[in-house]
Kinemage of the C-alpha trace (Angstrom):
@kinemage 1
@onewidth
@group {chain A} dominant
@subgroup {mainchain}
@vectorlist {calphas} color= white
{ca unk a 1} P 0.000 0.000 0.000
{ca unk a 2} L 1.377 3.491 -0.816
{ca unk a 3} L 1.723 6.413 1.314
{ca unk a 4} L -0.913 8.518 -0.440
{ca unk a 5} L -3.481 5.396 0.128
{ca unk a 6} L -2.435 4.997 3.715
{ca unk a 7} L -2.174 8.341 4.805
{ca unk a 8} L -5.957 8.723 2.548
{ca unk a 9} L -7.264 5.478 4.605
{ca unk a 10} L -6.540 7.263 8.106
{ca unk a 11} L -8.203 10.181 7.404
{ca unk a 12} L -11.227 8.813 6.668
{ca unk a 13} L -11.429 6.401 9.722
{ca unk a 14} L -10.521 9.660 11.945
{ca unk a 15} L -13.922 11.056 10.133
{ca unk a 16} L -15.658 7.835 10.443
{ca unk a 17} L -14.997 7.641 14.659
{ca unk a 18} L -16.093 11.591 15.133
{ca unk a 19} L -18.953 10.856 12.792
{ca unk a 20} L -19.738 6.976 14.967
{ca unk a 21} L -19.108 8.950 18.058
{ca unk a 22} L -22.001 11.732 17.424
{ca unk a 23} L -24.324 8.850 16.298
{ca unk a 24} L -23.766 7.076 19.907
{ca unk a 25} L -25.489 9.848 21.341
{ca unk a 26} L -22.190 12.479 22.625
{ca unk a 27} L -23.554 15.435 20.882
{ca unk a 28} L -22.570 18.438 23.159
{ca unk a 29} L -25.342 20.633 24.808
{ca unk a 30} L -26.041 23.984 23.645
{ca unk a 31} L -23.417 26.144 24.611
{ca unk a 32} L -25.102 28.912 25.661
{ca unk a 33} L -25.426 32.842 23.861
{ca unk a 34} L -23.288 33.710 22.062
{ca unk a 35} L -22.764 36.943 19.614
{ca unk a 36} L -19.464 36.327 17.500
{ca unk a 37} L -17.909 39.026 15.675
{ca unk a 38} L -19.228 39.145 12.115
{ca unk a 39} L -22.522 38.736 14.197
{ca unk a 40} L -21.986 42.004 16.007
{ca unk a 41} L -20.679 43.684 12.796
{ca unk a 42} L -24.032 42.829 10.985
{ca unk a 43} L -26.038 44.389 13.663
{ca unk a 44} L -24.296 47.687 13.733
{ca unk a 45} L -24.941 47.764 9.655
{ca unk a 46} L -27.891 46.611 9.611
{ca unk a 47} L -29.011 49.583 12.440
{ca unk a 48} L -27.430 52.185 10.482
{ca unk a 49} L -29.127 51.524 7.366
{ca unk a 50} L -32.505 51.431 9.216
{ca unk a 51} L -31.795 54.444 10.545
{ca unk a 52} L -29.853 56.298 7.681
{ca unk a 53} L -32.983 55.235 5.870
{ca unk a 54} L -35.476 56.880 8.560
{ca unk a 55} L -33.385 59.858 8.299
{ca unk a 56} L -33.710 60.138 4.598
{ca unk a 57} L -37.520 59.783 4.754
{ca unk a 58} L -37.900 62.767 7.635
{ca unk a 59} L -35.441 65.021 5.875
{ca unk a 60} L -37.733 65.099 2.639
{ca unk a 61} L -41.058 65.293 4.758
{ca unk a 62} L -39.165 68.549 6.970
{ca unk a 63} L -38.161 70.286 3.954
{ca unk a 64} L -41.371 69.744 2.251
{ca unk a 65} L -43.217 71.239 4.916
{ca unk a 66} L -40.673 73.901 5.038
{ca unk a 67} L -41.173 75.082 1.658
{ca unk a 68} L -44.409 77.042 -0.572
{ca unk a 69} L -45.778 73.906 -2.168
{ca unk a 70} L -45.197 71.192 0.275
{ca unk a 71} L -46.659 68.079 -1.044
{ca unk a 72} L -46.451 68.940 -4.632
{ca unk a 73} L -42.529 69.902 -4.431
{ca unk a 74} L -41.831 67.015 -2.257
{ca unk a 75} L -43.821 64.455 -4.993
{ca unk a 76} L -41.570 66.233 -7.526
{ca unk a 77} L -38.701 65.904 -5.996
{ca unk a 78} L -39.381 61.989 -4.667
{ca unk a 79} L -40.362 60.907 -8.242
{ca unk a 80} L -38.052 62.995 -10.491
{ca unk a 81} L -34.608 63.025 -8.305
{ca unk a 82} L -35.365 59.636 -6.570
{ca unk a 83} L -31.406 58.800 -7.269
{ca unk a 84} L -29.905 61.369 -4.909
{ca unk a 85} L -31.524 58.685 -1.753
{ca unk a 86} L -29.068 55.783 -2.840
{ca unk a 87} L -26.313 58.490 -3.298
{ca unk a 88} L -26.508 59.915 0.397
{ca unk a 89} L -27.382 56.707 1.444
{ca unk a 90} L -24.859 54.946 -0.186
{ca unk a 91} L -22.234 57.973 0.801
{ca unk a 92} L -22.650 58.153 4.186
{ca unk a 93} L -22.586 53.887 4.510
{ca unk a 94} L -18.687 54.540 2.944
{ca unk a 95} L -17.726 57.303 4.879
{ca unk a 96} L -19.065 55.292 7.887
{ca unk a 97} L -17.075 51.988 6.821
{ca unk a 98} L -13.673 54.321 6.635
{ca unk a 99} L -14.155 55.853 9.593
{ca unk a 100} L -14.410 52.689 11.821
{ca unk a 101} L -17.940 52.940 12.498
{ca unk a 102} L -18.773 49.237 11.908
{ca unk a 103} L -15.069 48.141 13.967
{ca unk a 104} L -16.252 45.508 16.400
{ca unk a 105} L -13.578 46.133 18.517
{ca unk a 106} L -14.240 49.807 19.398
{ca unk a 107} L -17.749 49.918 18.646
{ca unk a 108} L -18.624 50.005 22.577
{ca unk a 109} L -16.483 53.253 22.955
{ca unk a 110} L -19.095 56.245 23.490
{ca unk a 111} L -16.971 59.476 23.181
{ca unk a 112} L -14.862 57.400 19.769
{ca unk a 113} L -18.110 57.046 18.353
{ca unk a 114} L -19.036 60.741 18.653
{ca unk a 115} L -15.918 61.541 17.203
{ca unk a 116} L -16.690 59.056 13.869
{ca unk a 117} L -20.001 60.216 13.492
{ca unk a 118} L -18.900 63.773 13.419
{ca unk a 119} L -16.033 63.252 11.406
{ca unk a 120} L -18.917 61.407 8.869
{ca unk a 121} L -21.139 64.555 9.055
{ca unk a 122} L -17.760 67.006 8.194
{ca unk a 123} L -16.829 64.668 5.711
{ca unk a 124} L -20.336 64.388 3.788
{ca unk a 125} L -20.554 68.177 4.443
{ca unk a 126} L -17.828 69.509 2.420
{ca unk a 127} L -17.972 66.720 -0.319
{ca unk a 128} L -22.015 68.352 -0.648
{ca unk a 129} L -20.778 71.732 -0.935
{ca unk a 130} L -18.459 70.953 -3.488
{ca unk a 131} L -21.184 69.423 -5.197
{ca unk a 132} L -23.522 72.177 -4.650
{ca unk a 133} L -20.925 74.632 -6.269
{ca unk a 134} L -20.306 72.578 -9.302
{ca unk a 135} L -23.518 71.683 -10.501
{ca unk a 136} L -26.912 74.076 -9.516
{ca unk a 137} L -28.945 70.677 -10.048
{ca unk a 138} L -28.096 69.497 -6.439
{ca unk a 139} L -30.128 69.040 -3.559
{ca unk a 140} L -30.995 72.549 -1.427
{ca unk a 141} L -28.826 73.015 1.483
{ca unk a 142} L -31.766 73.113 3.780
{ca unk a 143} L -32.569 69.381 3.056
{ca unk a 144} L -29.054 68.580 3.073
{ca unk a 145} L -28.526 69.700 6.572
{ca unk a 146} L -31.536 67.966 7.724
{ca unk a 147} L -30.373 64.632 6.630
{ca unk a 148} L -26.628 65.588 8.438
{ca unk a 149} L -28.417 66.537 11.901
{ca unk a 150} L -30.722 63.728 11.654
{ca unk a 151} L -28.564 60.847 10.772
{ca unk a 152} L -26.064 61.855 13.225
{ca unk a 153} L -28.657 62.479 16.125
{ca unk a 154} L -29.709 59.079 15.762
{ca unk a 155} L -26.806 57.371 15.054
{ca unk a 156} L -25.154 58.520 18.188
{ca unk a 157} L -27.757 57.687 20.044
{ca unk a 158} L -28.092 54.234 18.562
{ca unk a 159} L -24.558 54.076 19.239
{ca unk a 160} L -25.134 54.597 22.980
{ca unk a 161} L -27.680 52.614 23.724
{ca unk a 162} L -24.732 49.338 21.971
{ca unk a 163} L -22.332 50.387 24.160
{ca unk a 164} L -24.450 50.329 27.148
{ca unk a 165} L -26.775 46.925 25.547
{ca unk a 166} L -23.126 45.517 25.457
{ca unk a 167} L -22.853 46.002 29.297
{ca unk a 168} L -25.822 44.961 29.951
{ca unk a 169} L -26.719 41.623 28.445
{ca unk a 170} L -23.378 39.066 28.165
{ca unk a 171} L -22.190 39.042 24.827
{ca unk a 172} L -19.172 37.046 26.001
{ca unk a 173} L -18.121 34.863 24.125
{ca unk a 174} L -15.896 31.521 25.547
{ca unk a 175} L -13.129 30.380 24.754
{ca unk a 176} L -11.304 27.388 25.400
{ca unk a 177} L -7.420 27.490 24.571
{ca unk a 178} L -5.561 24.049 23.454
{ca unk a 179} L -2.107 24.821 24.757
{ca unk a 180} L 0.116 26.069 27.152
{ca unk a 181} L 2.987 27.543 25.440
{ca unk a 182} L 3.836 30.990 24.282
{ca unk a 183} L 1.243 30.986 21.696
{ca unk a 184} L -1.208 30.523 24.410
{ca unk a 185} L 0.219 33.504 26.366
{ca unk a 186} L 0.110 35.721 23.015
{ca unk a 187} L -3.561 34.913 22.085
{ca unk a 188} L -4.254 35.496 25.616
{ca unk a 189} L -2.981 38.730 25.460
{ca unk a 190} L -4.457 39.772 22.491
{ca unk a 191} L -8.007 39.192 23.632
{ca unk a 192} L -7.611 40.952 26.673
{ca unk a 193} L -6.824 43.851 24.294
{ca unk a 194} L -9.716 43.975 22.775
{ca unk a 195} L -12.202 43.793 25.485
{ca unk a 196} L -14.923 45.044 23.362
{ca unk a 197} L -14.859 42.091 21.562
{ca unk a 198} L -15.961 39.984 24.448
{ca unk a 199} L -14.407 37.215 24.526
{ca unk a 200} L -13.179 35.232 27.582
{ca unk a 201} L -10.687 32.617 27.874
{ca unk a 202} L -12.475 30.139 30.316
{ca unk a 203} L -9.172 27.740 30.807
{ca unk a 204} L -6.228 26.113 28.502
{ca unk a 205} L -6.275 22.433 28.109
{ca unk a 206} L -2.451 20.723 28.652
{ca unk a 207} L -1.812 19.145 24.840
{ca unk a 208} L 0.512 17.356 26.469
{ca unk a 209} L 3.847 18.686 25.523
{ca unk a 210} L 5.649 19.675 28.593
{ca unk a 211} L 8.582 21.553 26.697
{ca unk a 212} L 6.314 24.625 26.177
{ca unk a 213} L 4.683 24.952 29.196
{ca unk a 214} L 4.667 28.564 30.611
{ca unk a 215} L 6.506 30.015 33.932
{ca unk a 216} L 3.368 31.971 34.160
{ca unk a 217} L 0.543 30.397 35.693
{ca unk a 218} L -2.153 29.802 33.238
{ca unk a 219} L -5.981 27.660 34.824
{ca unk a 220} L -5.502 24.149 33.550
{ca unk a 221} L -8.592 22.692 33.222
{ca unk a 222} L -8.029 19.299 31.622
{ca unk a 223} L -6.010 17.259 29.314
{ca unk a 224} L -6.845 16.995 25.466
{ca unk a 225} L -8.276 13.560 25.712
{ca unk a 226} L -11.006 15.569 28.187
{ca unk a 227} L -12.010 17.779 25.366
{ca unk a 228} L -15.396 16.838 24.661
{ca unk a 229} L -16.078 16.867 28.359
{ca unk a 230} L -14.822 19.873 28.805
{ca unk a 231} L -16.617 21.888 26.044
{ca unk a 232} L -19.569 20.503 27.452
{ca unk a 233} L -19.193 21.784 31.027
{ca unk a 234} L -17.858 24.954 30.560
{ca unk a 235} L -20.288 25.905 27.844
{ca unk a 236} L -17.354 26.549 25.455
{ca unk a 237} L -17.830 28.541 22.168
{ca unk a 238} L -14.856 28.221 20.323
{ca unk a 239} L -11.754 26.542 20.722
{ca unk a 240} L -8.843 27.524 19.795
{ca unk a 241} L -5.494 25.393 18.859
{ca unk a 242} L -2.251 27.124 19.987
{ca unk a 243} L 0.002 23.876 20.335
{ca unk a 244} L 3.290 24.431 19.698
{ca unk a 245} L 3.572 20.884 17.909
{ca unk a 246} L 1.821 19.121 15.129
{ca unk a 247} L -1.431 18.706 15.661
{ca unk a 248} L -2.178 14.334 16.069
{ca unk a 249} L -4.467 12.496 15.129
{ca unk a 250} L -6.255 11.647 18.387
{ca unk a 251} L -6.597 15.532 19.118
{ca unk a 252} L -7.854 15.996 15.000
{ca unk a 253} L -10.613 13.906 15.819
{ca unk a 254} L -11.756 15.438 18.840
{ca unk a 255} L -11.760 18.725 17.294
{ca unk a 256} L -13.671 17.595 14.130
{ca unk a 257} L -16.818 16.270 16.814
{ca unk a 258} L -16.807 19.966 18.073
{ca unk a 259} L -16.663 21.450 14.543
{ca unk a 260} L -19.884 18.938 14.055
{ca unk a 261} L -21.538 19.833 17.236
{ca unk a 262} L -21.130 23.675 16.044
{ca unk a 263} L -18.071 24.854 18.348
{ca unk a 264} L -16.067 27.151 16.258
{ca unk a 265} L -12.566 25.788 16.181
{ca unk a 266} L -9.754 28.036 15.191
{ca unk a 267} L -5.683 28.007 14.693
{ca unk a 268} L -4.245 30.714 17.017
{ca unk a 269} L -2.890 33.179 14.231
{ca unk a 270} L -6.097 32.806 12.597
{ca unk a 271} L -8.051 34.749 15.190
{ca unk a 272} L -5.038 36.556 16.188
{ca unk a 273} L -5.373 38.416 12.685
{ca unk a 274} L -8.854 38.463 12.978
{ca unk a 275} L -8.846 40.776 16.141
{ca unk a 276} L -5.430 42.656 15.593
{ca unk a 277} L -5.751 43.249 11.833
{ca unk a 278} L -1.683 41.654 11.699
{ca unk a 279} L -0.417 38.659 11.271
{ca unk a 280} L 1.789 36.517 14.580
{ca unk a 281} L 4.885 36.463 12.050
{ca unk a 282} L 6.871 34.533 15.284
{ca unk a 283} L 3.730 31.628 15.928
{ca unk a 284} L 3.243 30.513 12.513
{ca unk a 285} L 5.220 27.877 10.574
{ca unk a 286} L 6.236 28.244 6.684
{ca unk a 287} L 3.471 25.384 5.583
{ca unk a 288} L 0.834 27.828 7.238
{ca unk a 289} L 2.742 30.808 5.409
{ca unk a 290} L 2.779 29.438 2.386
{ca unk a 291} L -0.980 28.269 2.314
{ca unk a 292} L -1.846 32.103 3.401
{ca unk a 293} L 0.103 33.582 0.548
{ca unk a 294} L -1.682 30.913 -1.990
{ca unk a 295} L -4.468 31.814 -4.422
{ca unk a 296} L -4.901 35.474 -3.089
{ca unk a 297} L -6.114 38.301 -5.191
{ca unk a 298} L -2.864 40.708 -5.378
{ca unk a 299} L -1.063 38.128 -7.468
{ca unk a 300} L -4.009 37.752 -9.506
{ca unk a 301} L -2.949 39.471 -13.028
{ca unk a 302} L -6.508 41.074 -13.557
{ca unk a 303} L -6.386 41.957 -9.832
{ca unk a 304} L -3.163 43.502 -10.567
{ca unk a 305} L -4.266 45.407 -13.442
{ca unk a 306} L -7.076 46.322 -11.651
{ca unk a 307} L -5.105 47.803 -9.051
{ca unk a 308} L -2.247 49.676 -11.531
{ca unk a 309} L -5.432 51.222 -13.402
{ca unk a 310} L -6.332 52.855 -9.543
{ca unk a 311} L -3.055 53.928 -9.141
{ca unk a 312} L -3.053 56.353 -12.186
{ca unk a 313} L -6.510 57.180 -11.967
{ca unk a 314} L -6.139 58.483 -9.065
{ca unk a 315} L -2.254 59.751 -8.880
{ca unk a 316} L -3.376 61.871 -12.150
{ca unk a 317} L -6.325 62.917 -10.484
{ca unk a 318} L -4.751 64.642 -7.828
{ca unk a 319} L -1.730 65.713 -9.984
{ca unk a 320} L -2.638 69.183 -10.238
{ca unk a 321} L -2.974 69.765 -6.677
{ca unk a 322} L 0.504 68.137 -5.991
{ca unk a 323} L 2.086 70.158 -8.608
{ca unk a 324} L 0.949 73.752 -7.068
{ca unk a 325} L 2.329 71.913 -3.436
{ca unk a 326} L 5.822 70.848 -4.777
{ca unk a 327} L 7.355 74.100 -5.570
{ca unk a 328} L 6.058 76.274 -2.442
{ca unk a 329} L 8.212 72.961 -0.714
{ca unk a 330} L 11.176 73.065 -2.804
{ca unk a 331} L 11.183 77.016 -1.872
{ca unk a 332} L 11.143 76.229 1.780
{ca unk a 333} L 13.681 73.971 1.042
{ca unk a 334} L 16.177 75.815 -0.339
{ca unk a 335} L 15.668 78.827 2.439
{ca unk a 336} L 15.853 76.685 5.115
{ca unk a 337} L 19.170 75.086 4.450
{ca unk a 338} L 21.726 74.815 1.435
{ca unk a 339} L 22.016 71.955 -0.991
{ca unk a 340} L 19.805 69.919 -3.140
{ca unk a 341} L 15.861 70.179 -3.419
{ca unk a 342} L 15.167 66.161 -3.935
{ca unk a 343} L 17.021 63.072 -2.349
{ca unk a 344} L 17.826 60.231 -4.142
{ca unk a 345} L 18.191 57.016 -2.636
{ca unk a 346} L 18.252 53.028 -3.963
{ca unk a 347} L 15.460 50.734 -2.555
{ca unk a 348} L 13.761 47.344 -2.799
{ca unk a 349} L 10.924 46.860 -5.403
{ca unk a 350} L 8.890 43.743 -5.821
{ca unk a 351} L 10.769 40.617 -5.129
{ca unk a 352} L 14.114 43.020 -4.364
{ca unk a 353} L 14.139 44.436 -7.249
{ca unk a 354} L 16.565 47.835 -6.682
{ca unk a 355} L 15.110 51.122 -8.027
{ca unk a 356} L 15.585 54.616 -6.627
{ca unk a 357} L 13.167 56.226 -4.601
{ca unk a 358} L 12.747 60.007 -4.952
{ca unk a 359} L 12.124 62.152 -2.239
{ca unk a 360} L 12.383 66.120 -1.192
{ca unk a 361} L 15.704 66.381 1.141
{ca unk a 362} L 14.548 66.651 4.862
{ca unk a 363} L 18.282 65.739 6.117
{ca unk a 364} L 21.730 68.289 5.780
{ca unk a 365} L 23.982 66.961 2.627
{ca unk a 366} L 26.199 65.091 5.252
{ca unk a 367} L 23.804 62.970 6.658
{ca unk a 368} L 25.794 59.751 5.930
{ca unk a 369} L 29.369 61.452 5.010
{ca unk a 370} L 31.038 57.933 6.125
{ca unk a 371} L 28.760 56.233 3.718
{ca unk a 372} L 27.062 53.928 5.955
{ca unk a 373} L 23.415 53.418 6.171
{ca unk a 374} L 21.568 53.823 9.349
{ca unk a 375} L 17.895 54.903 10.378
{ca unk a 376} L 16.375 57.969 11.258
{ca unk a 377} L 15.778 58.312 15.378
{ca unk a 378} L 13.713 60.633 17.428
{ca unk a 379} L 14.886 64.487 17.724
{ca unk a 380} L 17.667 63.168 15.272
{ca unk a 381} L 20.157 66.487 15.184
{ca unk a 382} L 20.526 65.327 10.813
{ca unk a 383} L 17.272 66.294 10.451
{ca unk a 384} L 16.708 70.176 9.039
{ca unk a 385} L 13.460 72.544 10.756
{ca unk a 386} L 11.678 72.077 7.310
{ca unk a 387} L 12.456 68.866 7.188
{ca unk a 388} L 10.857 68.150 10.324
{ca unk a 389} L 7.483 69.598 9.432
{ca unk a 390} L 7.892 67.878 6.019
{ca unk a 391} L 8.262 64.352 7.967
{ca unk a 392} L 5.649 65.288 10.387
{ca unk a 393} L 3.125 65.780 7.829
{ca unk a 394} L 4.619 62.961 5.259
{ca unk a 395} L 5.398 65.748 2.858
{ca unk a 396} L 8.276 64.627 2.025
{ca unk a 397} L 7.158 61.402 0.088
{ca unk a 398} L 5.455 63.422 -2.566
{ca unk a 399} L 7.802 63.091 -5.388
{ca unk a 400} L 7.392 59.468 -5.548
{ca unk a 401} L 4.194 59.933 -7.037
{ca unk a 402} L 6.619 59.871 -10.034
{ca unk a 403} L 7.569 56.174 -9.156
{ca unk a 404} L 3.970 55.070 -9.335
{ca unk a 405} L 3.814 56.438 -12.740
{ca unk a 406} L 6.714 54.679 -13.566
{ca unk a 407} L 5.263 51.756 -12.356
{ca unk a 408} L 7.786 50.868 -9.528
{ca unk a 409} L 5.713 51.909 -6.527
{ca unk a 410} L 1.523 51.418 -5.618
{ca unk a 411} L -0.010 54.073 -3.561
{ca unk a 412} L -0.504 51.314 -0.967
{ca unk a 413} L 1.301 48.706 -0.094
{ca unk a 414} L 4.774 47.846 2.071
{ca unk a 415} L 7.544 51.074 2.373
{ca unk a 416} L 10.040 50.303 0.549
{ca unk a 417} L 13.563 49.552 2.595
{ca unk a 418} L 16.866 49.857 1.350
{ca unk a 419} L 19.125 47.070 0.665
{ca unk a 420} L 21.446 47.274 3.097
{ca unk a 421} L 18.972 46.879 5.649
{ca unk a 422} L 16.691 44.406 4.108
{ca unk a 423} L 19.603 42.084 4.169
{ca unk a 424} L 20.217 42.704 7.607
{ca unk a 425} L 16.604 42.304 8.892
{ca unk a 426} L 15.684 39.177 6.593
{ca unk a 427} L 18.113 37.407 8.944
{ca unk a 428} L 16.673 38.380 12.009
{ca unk a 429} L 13.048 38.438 11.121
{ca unk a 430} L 11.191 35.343 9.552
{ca unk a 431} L 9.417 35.804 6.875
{ca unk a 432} L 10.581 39.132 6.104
{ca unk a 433} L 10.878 38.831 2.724
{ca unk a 434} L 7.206 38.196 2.224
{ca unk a 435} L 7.095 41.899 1.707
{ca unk a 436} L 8.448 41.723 -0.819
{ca unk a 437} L 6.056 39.874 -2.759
{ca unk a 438} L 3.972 43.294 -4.026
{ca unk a 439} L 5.029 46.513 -5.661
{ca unk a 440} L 6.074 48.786 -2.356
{ca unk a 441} L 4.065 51.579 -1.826
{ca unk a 442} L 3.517 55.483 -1.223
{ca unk a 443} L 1.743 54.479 2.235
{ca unk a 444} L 0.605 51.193 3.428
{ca unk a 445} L -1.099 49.167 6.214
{ca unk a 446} L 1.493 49.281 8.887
{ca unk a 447} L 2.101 52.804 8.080
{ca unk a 448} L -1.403 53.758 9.672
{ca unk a 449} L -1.507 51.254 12.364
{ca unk a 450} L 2.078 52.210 13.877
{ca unk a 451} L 4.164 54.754 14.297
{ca unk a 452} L 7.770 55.519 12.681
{ca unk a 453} L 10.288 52.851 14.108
{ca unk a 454} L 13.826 52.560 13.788
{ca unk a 455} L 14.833 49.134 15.317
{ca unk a 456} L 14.351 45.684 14.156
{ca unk a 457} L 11.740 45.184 16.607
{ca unk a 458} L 9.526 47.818 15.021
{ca unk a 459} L 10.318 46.356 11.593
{ca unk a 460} L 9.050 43.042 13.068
{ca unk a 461} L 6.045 44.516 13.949
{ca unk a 462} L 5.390 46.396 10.645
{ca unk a 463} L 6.116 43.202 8.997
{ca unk a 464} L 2.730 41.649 10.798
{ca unk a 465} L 0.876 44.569 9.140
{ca unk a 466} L 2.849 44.093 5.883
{ca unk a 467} L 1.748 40.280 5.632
{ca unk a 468} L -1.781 41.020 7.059
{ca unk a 469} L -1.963 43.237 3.985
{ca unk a 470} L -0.661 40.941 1.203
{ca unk a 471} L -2.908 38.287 2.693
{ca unk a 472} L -6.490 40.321 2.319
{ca unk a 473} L -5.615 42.903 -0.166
{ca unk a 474} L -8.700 44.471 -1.934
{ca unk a 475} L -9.876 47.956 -3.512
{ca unk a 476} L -11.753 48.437 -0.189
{ca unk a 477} L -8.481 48.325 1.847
{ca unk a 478} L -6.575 50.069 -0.391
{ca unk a 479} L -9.545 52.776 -0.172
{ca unk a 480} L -9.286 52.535 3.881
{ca unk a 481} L -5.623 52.956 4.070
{ca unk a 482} L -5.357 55.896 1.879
{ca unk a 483} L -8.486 57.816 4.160
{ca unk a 484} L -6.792 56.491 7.287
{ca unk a 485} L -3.248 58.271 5.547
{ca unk a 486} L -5.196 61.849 5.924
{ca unk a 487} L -6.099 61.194 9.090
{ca unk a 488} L -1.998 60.508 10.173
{ca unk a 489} L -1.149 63.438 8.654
{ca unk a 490} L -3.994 65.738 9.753
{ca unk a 491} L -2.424 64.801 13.386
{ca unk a 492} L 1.139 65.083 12.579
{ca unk a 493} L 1.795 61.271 12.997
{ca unk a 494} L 4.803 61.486 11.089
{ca unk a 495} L 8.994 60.776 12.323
């Protein structure tokens, strides 16, 4: 018999004893209430379209009463402009979506949910005026500013009464960890950083491999072969596998009969992305790597194309602007200290491919007079006083709009790193060269989830970022990391 046909035989009699096993009458009680996450998100959409849609409704009945010709003007305008209700509707949803309205995570914070819904109503606001200037065929202001107050009277106040529902009723949802090794302690960490998320570790099951048992203390409740009793009496809704060894055959079947009995089961950096938006580069092996990085859509050549047609559309777009901004800089430039206007400097492309990177000069001409690389630090005397605003506001990546065009750069995706010290961290980091599977880009996932670092440690955690990207790359995020970019350098977020 061959390997294939042996290994092939096994796996069905591991299905064949979870599926004998549930037929003998070991089918788990219910497990209690539970409200996962895409469960949560759903309800906060589903509100805000109910109420978005309320709003709409009251905002035509106000202004028709408002107005000489009530009914008549408000039939007119209900029948013959019916399409400007999807398009605020529609808007606002968007808006809403990049501001973090619908993240889970944050959703129960009252005075962060003021601050979205306002920054929704500003938003909407000036994109209507500009609207209203360009074309005399838009909506009056009066019904405009209806629809604003309303939707974001009731929105907030819908958002309220989730943060205190979430108090009050227990959404919690319970978790069982397989495990007792370091990626037990890291999971463990990350859900008690998100406690809006609600979920609770009840207890971590020994797996049996002494080596990676903790210093720390962790509530053993049981050994793996006590699984199914254990799910049972602690009313267990998901259970999640953070061994820090293969995963055997014994334990596979015990987890398929709580798969069956509808007990999520999940690998540790699976819901680790899932609640910190970056991948656990240092508790994953290459086979679960590789398997992330298969079949996704940025290697996809239409998704690609797709993707280099948004990059010009909307570099070219905003062109003109860019081009008034670029020589009031190079001005400052040159007052504030002497030497060139743009820097110059060789990075890595797509899988290390070396290109130079164009930049305006922030640094004095001397920077690096010995010739050796080394990163920017904090208060950093090489740094010039334009310079600094430049790098506060991330000013001084504009000229590489010039490498998109070129096709060497995205507007989203990894920063490019030079050579010297891509070598260097690609040794110390695993997987760091996963990065450089895409084009790099302008700005980029890590970029607006952490700040400026300048140590291998921070390049280890940009690298998280960097592969959570590659992973789930889409329009959408590329649409969410470039509004998120404003918002980092509305608040000076830059080195």
């Amino acid at each position: 018999m061959s390997y294939r046909t042996g290994k092939q035989d096994m796996t069905t009699a591991v299905f064949e004893n979870a599926v004998n096993a549930l037929g003998r009458g070991r089918a788990f009680r219910s497990q209690g209430y539970r409200v996962p996450f895409s469960e949560r998100r759903a309800l906060l959409i589903a509100m805000d379209t109910l109420l978005i849609l309320i709003s709409l409704w009251c905002a035509f009945v106000l202004w028709g009463r408002a107005d000489t010709g009530a009914v008549e003007l408000l039939n007119y305008h209900m029948i013959e402009r019916w399409y400007w209700a999807p398009l605020l509707f529609g808007g606002w949803w968007v808006l809403a979506w990049l501001n973090d309205l619908y993240d889970v995570p944050s959703a129960h914070d009252k005075a962060l949910s003021v601050v979205r819904v306002g920054t929704v109503a500003m938003v909407g606001l000036c994109i209507y005026l500009c609207a209203f200037f360009l074309s005399p065929d838009t909506l009056p202001r009066i019904f405009f500013l209806n629809f604003l107050i309303l939707a974001s009277f009731v929105t907030i106040v819908w958002r309220f009464g989730y943060a205190e529902l979430s108090q009050v009723i227990p959404f919690y949802h319970r978790v069982l960890v397989i495990g007792l090794g370091e990626r037990a302690s890291t999971i463990t960490q990350a859900l008690d950083l998100a406690p809006g998320l609600k979920y609770k570790v009840v207890g971590y099951v020994d797996d049996g491999n002494s080596a990676s048992v903790q210093a720390t203390e962790m509530p053993v409740v049981g050994r793996a072969d006590e699984l199914s009793h254990l799910v049972h009496q602690l009313h267990v809704n998901e259970v999640v596998v953070a061994i820090e060894h293969h995963l055997d055959r014994e334990l596979f079947q015990l987890l398929v009969e709580c798969q069956a009995n509808g007990i999520r089961v999940s690998w540790m950096p699976d819901l680790y992305e899932k609640v910190c938006r970056k991948i656990p580069i240092h508790h994953i092996d290459p086979a679960w790597a590789l398997q992330a990085m298969q079949d996704q859509p940025l290697f996809s050549r239409l998704q690609l194309g797709v993707k280099r047609l948004f990059d010009l559309v909307l570099v070219l777009s905003v062109m003109p602007t860019i081009m008034m901004l670029m020589p009031l800089i190079a001005l400052a430039i040159k007052l504030d200290s002497s030497g060139p206007v743009f820097y110059r400097q060789k990075r890595c492309g797509r899988a290390g491919e070396p290109f130079y990177i164009y930049k305006f000069r922030t640094m004095t001409t001397d920077a690096e007079k010995d010739g050796k690389a080394r990163w920017a630090s904090a208060n950093d005397m090489r740094i010039t006083k334009v310079g600094r605003v430049l790098r506060k506001m991330r000013l001084d990546e504009l000229p590489q709009v010039f490498n998109i065009l070129r096709g060497e750069m995205s507007i989203v995706g990894p920063r490019p790193e030079r050579p010297e010290f891509v070598e260097e961290l690609q040794k110390e980091i695993p997987y760091y060269r996963t990065r450089l599977m895409v084009k790099p880009g302008l700005t980029g996932w890590a970029q607006v989830h952490y700040d400026y670092g300048n140590t291998v440690e921070d390049a280890a955690i940009k690298l998280q970022y960097d592969f959570y990207y590659v992973r789930y790359w889409s329009i959408w995020l590329d649409l969410y990391t470039i509004f998120r970019t404003f918002s980092v350098v509305l608040q000076f977020k830059g080195m």
